[in-house]
N, C-alpha and C positions, 0 to 999 in steps of 0.2 A: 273789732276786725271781722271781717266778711269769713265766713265758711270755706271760704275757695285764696286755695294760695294763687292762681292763675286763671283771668278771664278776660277770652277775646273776643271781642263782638265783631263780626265783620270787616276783620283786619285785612288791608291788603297794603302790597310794597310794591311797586314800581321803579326799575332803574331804566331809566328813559322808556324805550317803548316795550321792554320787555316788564311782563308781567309774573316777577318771584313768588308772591303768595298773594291769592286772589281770594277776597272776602272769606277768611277761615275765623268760623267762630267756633271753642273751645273752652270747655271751664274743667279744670285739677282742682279737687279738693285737699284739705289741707290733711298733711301725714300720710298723704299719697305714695305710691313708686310708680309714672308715668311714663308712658312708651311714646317715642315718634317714631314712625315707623315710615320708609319709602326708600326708592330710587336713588341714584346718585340725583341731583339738580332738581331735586321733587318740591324743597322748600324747604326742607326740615331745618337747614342753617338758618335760612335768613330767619323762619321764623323764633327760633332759637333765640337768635343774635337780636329780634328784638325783645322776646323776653327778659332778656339780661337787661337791655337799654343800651343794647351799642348802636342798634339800625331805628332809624323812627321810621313807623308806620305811615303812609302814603295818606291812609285813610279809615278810618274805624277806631274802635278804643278798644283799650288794653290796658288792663291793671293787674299787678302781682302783689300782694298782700295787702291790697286794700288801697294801694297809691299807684300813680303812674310812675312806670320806670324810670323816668325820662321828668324834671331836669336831674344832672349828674349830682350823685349825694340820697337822691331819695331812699335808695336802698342801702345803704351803707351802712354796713354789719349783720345785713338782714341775709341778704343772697351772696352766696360762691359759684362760680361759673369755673369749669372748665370747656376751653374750647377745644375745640377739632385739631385743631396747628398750631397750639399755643407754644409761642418762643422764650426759650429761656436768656436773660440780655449776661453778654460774656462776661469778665471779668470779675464774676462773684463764686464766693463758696456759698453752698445750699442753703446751710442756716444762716446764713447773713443774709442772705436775699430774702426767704423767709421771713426772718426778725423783721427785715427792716418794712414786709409788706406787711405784717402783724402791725407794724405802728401805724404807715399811713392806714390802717382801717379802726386808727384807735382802740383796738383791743388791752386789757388793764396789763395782762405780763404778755409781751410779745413774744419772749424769746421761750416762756414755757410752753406758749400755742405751737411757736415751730415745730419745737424737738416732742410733742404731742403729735402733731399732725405728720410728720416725718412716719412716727414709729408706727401711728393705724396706715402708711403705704408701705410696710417693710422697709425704710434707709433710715433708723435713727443711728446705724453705725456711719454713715454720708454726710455727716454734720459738716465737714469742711473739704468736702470733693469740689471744687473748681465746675461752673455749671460748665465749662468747654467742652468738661474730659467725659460728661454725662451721654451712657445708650439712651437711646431712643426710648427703651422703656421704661428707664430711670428718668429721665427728663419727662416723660408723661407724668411718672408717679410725685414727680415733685410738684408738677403744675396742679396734681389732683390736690396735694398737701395743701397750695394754697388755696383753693375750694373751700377745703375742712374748715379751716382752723378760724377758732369762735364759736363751733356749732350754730351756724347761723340756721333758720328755721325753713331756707327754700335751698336747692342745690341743683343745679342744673350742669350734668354733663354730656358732652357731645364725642359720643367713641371711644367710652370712659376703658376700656382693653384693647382698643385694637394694637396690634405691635407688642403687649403685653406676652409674655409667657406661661403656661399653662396655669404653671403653679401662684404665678403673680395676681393675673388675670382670677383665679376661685378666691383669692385675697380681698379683690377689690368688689367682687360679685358679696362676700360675705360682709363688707364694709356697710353696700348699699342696704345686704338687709337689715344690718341692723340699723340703719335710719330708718326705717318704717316705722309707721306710729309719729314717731320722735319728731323727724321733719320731712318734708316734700324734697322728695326727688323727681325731677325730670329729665329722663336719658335717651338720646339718640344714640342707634346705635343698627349697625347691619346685619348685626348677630343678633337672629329671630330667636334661635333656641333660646340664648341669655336673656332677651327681654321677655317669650314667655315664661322663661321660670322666674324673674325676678318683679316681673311689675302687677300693678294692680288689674290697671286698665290702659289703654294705649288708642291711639290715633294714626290711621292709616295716611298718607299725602303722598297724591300723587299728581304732578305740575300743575302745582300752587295750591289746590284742593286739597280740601277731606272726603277722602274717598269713604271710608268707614271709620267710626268711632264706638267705643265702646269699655265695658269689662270684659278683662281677658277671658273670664267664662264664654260671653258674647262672642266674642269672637273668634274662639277657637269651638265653638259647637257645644261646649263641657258642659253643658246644664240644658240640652237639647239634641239631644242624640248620642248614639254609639253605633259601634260595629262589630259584627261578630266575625269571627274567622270560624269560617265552615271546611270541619277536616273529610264529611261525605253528609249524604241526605241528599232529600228533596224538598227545596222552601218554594210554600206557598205563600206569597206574600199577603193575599186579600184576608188569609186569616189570618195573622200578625196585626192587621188593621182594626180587625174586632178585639184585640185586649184594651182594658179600659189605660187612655192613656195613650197610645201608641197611634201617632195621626198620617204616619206613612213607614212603608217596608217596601226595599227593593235591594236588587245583587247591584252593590257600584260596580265592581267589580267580579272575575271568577273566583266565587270560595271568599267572598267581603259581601255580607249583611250590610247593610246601611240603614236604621231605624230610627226615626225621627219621631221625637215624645212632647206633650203638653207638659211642661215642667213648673207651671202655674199650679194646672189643679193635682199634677203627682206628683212623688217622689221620685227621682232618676233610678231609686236601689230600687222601689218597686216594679216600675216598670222593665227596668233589666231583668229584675227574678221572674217574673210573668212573662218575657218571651224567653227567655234562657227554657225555663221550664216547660212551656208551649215543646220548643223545637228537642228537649230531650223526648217528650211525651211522644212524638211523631216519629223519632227514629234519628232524628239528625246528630251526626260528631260534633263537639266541637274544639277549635284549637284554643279560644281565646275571646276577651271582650276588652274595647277597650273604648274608653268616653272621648268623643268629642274629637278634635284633628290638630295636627300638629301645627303652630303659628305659622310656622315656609308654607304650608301646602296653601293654608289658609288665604296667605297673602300673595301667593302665585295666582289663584284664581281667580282674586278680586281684582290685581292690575294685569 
C-alpha cells in the first residue's frame, strides 16, 4: 500500500456550470490528523464527499488507501465517514441501528463494535434510546459512533463538535488524538483553534482552490518566527538583523516585535535567546515571547 492514505491529482467537480472544486491536488499521509480548512461554500464538502466516494470527481484522480473510492465496496471496512448533516432513520434504538450497521460493514461481533463505539462517544448508557427522542448532540455522537467502529485505518469527519458541548466536544477532541499514529484522520471543521491544536497539517480552500497547504508549523509561522511583547525600550531593528539567523525585525504592531528567523540553518531556541538577550543588553523591557501565530489570524490574512 502507497504511503499516503489520500491523493488528489487535479481533482475538480462540476455541477452544471458552477464550478465546487477546481483542479485541487493534495496528498495526507498515512497516521495523519488532517485539517480542511475554508469558508462556508469554499469546497471543503464536496471535496470531502468525494473522498468518501459519495460525489465522483468531474475530472482528475483520486485515491484513498491505495484504490479509488468509487465503484461502491472498494473501501468497505477500511474508511468511517461522518458527515456534516448526517440523519439518523426514525424508528430505531441506538444499538440496534448500530448492530445492525456493524453487520452490513461485515464486521466479526457487531453488537460488541456498537456498545464499544457508543462508549469512546460517551452514550454506552443509550443502548436503547429511540433515535427520534435523540439532541442534536447525541444524534451527532451516535453518527460519530458509526465512523469508529472496526477501527477502520482512514476517518474522515466533517464538524466532528459543532453543536457538541463543551465537555462532549474535549471528549471527542481527545478521541481524535488518540488516533494519531494509529489511523488517518481527516477533519473539517470551522473551529481554527480545534484544528490547530489537533492536526498535523492542513489545507487551506478557498472557492474550489488551495489557497495554502502545508504543516501546521508552516502555516502558523511556529518554526519561523516569533514576537516579542515590548513592555518600554527603544528597538532598533537593522541590528536584530545582524544576529546570526535572524533574516528580518520590525514593530507589527505598538509594543509587538515581529522577527522572522532561517530556521533551516538555526535553532528557533537559539535564535530567540540571541535577540531576547540582544534587547535585554540595550535596555529594553520585556512582557513576553511567543512563536509563530495563531491559525484565525493566520487564515484571516490569507483569504
Amino acid at each position: 500500500m502507497s504511503e499516503l492514505a489520500i491523493e488528489l491529482s487535479q481533482v475538480t467537480k462540476r455541477f452544471g456550470p458552477k464550478v465546487a472544486v477546481n483542479a485541487i491536488s493534495l496528498s495526507i499521509p498515512l497516521g495523519q490528523v488532517y485539517g480542511l480548512i475554508g469558508p462556508n461554500g469554499a469546497g471543503k464538502t464536496t471535496t470531502f464527499s468525494m473522498m468518501c466516494g459519495f460525489l465522483h470527481p468531474t475530472s482528475g484522480s483520486l485515491r484513498v488507501l491505495g484504490v479509488p473510492p468509487t465503484p461502491p465496496g472498494n473501501l468497505k471496512g477500511k474508511l468511517g465517514a461522518l458527515p456534516q448533516d448526517a440523519l439518523l432513520p426514525p424508528g430505531w434504538e441506538i444499538g440496534e441501528l448500530l448492530t445492525y450497521w456493524a453487520r452490513l460493514s461485515h464486521l466479526p461481533q457487531p453488537e460488541r463494535e456498537a456498545r464499544e463505539a457508543l462508549e469512546k462517544v460517551g452514550l454506552s448508557e443509550n443502548w436503547y434510546t429511540p433515535t427520534e427522542a435523540l439532541s442534536h448532540g447525541m444524534a451527532k455522537r451516535t453518527a460519530m459512533a458509526q465512523a469508529l467502529m472496526g477501527k477502520p485505518p482512514l476517518v474522515l469527519l466533517d464538524e466532528p463538535t459543532a453543536g457538541l458541548d463543551p465537555r462532549i466536544a474535549a471528549q471527542v477532541r481527545q478521541l481524535i488524538r488518540d488516533m494519531k499514529g494509529q489511523q488517518t484522520v481527516v477533519v473539517s471543521s470551522h473551529n481554527l483553534q480545534e484544528l490547530e491544536e489537533l492536526c498535523d497539517a492542513a489545507a487551506i480552500i478557498d472557492k474550489g482552490s488551495i489557497v495554502k497547504a502545508g504543516t501546521m508549523s508552516e502555516l502558523t509561522g511556529l518554526g519561523a518566527e516569533f514576537r516579542v511583547q515590548i513592555a518600554r525600550g527603544d528597538i532598533i531593528p537593522p541590528e536584530l538583523t545582524q544576529l546570526p539567523g535572524v533574516t528580518s525585525a520590525k514593530m507589527e504592531s505598538p509594543g509587538v516585535l515581529l522577527v522572522r528567523f532561517d530556521s533551516q540553518a538555526h535553532k528557533p531556541e537559539e535564535v530567540i535567546s540571541r535577540t531576547v538577550a540582544h534587547l535585554l543588553q540595550t535596555g529594553v523591557l520585556i512582557l513576553g515571547v511567543t512563536r509563530g501565530q495563531r491559525l484565525e489570524d493566520r487564515v484571516l490574512q490569507i483569504l
